[in-house]
C-alpha positions as CSV (number, residue, x, y, z in Angstrom):
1,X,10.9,-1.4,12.5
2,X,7.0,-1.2,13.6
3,X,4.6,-2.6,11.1
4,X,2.5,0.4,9.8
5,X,-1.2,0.2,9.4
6,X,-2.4,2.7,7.0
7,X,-6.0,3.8,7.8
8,X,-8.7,4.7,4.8
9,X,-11.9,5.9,6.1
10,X,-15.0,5.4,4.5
11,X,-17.9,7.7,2.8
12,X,-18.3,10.8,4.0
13,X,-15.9,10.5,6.8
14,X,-12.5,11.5,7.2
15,X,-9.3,10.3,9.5
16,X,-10.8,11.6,12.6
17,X,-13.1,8.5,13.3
18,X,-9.8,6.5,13.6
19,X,-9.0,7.6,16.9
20,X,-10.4,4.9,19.2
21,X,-8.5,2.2,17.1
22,X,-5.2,4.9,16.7
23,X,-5.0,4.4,20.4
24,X,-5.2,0.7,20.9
25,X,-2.9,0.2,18.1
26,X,-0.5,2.6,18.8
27,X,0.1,0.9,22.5
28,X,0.3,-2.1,20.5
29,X,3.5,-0.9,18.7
30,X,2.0,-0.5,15.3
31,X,2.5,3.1,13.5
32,X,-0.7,4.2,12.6
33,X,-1.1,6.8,9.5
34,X,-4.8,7.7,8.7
35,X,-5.2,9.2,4.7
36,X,-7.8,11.9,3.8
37,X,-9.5,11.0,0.4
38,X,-9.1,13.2,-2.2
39,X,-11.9,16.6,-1.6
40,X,-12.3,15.6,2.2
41,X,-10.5,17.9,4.1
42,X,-13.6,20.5,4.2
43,X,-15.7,22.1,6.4
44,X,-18.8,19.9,7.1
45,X,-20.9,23.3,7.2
46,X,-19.4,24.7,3.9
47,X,-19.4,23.9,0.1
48,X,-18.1,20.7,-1.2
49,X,-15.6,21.0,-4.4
50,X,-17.6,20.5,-7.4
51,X,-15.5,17.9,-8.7
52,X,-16.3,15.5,-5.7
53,X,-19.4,14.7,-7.5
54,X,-17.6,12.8,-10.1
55,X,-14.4,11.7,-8.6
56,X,-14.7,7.6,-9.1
57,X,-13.9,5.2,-6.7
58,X,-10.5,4.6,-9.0
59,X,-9.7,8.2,-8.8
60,X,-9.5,7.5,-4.8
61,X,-7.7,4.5,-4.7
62,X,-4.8,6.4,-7.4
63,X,-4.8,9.5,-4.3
64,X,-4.1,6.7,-2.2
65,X,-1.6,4.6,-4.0
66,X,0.5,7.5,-4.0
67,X,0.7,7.8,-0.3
68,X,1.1,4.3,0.2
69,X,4.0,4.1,-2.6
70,X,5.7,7.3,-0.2
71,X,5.7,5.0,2.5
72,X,9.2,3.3,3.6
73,X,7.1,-0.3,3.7
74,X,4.3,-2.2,2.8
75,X,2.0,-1.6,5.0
76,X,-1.0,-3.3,6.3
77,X,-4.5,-1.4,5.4
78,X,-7.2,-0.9,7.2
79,X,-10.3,0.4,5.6
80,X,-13.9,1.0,7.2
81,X,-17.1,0.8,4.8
82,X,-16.0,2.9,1.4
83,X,-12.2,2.6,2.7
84,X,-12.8,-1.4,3.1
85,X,-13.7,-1.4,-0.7
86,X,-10.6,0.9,-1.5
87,X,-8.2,-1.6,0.6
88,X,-9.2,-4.2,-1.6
89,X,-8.6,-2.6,-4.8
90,X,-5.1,-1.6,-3.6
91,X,-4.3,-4.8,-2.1
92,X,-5.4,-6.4,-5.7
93,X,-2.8,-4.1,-6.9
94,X,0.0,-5.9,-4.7
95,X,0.3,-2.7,-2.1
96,X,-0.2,-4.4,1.4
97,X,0.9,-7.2,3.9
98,X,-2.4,-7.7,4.6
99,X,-5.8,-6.1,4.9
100,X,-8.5,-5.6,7.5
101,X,-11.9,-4.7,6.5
102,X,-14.3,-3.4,8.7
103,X,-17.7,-3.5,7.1
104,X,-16.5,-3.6,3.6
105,X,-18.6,-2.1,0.6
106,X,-19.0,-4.9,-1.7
107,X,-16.9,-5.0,-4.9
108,X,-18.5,-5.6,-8.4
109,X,-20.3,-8.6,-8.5
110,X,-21.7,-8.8,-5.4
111,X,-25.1,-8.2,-4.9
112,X,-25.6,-6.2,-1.7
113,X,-29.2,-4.4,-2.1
114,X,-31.9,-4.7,0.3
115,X,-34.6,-2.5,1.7
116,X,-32.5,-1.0,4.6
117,X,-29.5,-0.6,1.9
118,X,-32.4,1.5,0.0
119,X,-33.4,3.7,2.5
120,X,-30.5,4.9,3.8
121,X,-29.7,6.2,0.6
122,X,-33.1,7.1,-0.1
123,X,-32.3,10.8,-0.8
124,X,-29.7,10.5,-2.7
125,X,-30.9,7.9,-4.6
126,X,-34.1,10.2,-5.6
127,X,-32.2,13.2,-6.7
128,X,-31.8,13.7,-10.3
129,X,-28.1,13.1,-11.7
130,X,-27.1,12.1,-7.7
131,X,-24.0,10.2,-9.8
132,X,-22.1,13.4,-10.6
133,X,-23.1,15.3,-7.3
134,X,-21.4,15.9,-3.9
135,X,-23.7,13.8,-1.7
136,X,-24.2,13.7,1.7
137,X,-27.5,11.7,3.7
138,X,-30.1,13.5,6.0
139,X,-29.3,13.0,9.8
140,X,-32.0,10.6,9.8
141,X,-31.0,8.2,7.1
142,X,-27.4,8.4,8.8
143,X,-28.9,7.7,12.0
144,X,-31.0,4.8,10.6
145,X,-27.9,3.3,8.6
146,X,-24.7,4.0,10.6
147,X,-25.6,5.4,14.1
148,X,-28.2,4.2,15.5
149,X,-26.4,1.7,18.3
150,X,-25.2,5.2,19.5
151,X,-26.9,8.0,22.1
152,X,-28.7,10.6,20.5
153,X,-25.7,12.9,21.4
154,X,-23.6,10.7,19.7
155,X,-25.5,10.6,16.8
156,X,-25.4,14.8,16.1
157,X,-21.8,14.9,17.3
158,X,-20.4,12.6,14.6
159,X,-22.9,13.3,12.1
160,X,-22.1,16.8,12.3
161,X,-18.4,15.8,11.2
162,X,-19.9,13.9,8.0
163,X,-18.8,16.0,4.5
164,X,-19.9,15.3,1.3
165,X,-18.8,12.6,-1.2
166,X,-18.8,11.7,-4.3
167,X,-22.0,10.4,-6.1
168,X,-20.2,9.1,-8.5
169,X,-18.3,6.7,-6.2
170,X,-21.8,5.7,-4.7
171,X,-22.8,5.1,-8.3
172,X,-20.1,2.3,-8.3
173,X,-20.5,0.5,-5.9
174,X,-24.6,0.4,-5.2
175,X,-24.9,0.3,-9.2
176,X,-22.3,-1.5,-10.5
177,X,-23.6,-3.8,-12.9
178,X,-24.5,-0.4,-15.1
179,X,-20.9,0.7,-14.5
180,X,-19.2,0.6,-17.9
181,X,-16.0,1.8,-15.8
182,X,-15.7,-1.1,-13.5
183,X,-15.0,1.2,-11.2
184,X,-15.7,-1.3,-8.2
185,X,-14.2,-4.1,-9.6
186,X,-11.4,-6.4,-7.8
187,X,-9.7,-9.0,-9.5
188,X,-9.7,-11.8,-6.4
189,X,-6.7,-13.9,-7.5
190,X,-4.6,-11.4,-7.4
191,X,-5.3,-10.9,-3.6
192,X,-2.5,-12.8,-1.8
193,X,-1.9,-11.6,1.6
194,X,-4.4,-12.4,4.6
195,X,-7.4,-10.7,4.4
196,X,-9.8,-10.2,7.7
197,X,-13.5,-9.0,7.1
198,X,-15.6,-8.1,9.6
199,X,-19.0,-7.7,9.7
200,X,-22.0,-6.2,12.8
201,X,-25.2,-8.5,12.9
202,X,-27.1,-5.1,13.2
203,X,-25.6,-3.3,9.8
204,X,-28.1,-1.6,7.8
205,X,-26.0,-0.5,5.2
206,X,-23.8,-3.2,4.5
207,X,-25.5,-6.3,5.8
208,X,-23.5,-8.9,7.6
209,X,-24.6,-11.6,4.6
210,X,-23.2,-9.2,2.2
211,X,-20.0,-8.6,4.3
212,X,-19.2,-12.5,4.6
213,X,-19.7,-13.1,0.6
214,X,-17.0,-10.7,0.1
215,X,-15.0,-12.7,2.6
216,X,-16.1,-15.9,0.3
217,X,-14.6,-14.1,-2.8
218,X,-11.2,-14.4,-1.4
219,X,-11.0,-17.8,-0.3
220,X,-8.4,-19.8,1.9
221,X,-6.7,-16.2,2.3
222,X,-9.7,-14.3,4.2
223,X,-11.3,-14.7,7.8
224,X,-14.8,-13.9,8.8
225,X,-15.9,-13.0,12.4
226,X,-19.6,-11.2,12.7
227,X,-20.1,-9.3,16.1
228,X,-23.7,-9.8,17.0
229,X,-24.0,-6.7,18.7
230,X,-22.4,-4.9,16.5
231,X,-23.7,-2.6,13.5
232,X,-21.7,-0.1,11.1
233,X,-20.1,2.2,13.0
234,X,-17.6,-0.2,14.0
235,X,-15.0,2.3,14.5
236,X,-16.9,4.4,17.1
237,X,-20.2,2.2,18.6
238,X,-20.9,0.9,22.0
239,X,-17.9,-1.9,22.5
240,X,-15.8,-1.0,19.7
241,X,-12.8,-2.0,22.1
242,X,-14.1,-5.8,21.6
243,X,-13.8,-4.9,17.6
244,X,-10.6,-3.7,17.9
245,X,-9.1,-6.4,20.4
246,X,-10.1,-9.1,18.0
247,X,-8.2,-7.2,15.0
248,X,-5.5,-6.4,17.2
249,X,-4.7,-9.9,17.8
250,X,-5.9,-11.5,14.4
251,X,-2.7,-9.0,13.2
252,X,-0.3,-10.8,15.7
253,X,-1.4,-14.1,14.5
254,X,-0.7,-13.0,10.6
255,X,2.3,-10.9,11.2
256,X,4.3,-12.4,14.6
């Protein structure tokens, strides 16, 4: 039976951006299923639910334990960004053969703030009760943080795609040490299965030194590799293909 590799996008995304790895997978032999988070499936020109705005990042990762417990196997998960943080939590929970995170939010206890993490949330950040409101960034602070190794064209195509998410979630993670919840937390030790991080030299919104502490936190069981001309987008940016080569075969090294 083909491994599956079960795809979890990150914020304000959905499973479209998973196409350009989909199809290097796919020829690889891998079954590839890529999730929707809970409130996603929207029209990026209409009105997010209202109860996005306080859906928690635990809320997101019970949505996708359920799938993943549907599934005929374990599966190995692959989350970008948001979805990197969610992998973790699930893989804590004993749910995966093995997980790949591409530019992985940091989990509670990590530190990740820095002036470029600040402004691309800038507006959020500055709206009053942001933590229990659909959120979505300006086209500039999404070109600035996520897309700005891309062609102008680019930028407006995919950002034009981008629905809200939940403020509550971005509460979590960029505020953690006020969340009472723990909502971002991951209990390390109980991380078993081989873990690859991956991080872009030229990420604004989750630095590559914030990417490779999470890889720290799980010890003899993680790789790091840094692309230095790579940013956030890894899914989608100018040489993606090398991104997705390395994971490819980092996968047939772990699981022959």
């Amino acid at each position: 039976m083909a491994e599956t590799i079960f795809m979890i996008h990150g914020m304000w995304g959905g499973p479209w951006y998973w196409a350009n790895y989909r199809s290097v997978l796919e020829r690889q032999g891998y079954r590839c299923v890529a999730t929707t988070l809970p409130y996603h499936d929207m029209d990026p020109r209409g009105v997010p639910d209202p109860r996005l705005g306080t859906t928690g990042l635990l809320d997101y990762a019970a949505a996708v334990e359920d799938e993943l417990r549907q599934l005929r196997t374990k599966p190995i998960l692959m989350g970008h960004s948001m979805g990197g943080l969610l992998a973790q939590m699930l893989a804590a929970r004993g749910l995966a053969k093995a997980i790949v995170l591409l530019a992985p939010a940091a989990p509670a206890g990590i530190f990740a703030v820095a002036p470029s993490v600040i402004h691309s949330f800038w507006s959020i950040q500055t709206t009053w009760a942001f933590w229990r409101r659909p959120v979505r960034p300006t086209f500039g602070e999404a070109t600035y943080s996520m897309l700005h190794l891309l062609t102008e064209e680019e930028r407006r195509e995919i950002y034009d795609r981008l629905v809200y998410d939940s403020g509550r979630a971005v509460f979590e993670i960029g505020y953690w040490f006020f969340d009472a919840s723990g909502g971002s937390r991951v209990d390390e030790a109980k991380v078993t299965c081989p873990v690859l991080v991956v991080a872009g030299s030229q990420d604004r919104i989750t630095p590559a030194w914030a990417v490779r502490q999470v890889a720290r936190k799980y010890g003899a069981v993680s790789t790091f590799r840094e692309f230095e001309r790579h940013a956030h987008f890894l899914v989608g940016e100018p040489g993606w293909e090398e991104v997705a080569g390395y994971v490819g075969e980092w996968l047939r090294a772990q699981l022959p």
